[in-house]
C-alpha distance (Angstrom), angle and dihedral (degrees) to the residues before:
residue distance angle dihedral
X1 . . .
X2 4.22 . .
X3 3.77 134.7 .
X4 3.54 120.9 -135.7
X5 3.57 133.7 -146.8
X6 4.13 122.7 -178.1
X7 4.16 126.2 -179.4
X8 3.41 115.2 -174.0
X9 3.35 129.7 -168.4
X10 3.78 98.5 20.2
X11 3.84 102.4 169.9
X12 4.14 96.9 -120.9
X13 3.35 137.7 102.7
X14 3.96 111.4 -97.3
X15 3.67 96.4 -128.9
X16 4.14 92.8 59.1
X17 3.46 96.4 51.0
X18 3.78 92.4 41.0
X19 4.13 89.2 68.9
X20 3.55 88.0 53.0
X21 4.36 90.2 56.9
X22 3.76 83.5 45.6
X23 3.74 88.2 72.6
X24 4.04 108.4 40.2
X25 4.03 86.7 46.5
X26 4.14 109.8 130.4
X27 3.49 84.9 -2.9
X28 4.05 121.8 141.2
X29 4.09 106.5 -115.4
X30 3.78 93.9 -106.1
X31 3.60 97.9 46.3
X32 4.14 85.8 53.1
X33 3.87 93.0 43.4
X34 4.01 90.0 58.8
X35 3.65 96.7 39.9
X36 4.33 89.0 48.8
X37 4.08 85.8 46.0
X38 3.87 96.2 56.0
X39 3.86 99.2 26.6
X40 3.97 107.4 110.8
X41 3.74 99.7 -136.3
X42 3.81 133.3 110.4
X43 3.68 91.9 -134.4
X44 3.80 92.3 61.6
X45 4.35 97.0 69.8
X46 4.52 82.9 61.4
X47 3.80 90.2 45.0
X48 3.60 100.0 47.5
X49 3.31 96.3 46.9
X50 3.80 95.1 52.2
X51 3.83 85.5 48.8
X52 4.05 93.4 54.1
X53 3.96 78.7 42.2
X54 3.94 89.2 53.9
X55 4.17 89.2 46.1
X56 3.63 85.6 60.1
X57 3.11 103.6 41.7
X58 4.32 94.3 49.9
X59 3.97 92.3 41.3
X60 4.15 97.0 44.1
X61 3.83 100.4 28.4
X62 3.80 102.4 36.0
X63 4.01 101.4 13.6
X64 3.48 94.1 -122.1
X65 3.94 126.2 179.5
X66 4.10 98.4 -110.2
X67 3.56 84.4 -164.6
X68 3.67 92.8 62.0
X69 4.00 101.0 42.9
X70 3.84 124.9 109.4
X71 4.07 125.3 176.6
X72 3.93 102.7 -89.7
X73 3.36 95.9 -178.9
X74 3.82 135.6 5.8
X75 4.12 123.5 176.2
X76 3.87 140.5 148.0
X77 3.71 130.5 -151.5
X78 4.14 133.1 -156.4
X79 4.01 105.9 -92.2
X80 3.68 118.5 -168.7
X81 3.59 124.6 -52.5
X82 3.50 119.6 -120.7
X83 3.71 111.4 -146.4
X84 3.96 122.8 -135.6
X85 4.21 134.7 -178.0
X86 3.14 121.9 -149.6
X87 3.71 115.4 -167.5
X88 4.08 117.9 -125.9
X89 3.60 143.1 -173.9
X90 3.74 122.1 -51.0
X91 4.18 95.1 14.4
X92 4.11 88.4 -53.1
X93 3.90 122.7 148.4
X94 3.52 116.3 -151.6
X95 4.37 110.7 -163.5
X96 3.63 116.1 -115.0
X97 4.02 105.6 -160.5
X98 3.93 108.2 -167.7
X99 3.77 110.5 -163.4
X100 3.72 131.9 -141.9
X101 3.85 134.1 -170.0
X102 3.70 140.5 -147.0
X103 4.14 100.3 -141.3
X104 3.84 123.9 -168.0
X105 3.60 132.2 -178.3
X106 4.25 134.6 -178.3
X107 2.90 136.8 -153.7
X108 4.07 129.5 -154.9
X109 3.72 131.4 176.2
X110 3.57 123.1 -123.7
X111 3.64 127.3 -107.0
């Protein structure tokens, strides 16, 4: 049995909020809700709030023990790139490419 949670779209580059997965990974849900809350990194106000989404969804959904749940798995994917100019010197444009992500996270409990 696993709860899923999915945010897509999340207006971040994939390869910040992928350090941030790195360290809630086979961790128990509490454990990964305390190190999101005093991790210093943008990326960690999307995750956690996919991972309280996650919660949810395993405890009403599936009636999962919340005690008993650690992050399973935990990836992020390229979204669509949103593309920017940015006016230069002498009537140049310089590209501005503003990534996105696709960012799911599962949850298991343990045996």
């Amino acid at each position: 049995m696993e709860a899923t949670a999915k945010a897509t779209f999340v207006r971040m580059a994939p390869r910040k909020i992928q350090l941030v997965l790195d360290l809630i990974r086979n961790k128990s849900a509490e454990e990964a809700l305390a190190i999101l809350k005093y991790t210093p990194k943008a990326a960690c106000e999307p995750v956690l709030k996919l991972l309280k989404s996650a919660i949810a969804n395993a405890e009403n959904n599936h009636d999962m023990n919340v005690a008993s749940l650690y992050v399973a798995e935990c990836y992020v994917g390229q979204g669509p790139t949103l593309k920017r100019i940015r006016p230069r010197a002498q009537g140049r444009a310089f590209r501005i490419n503003k990534k996105t992500s696709h960012v799911t996270l599962v949850l298991r409990e343990k045996e």
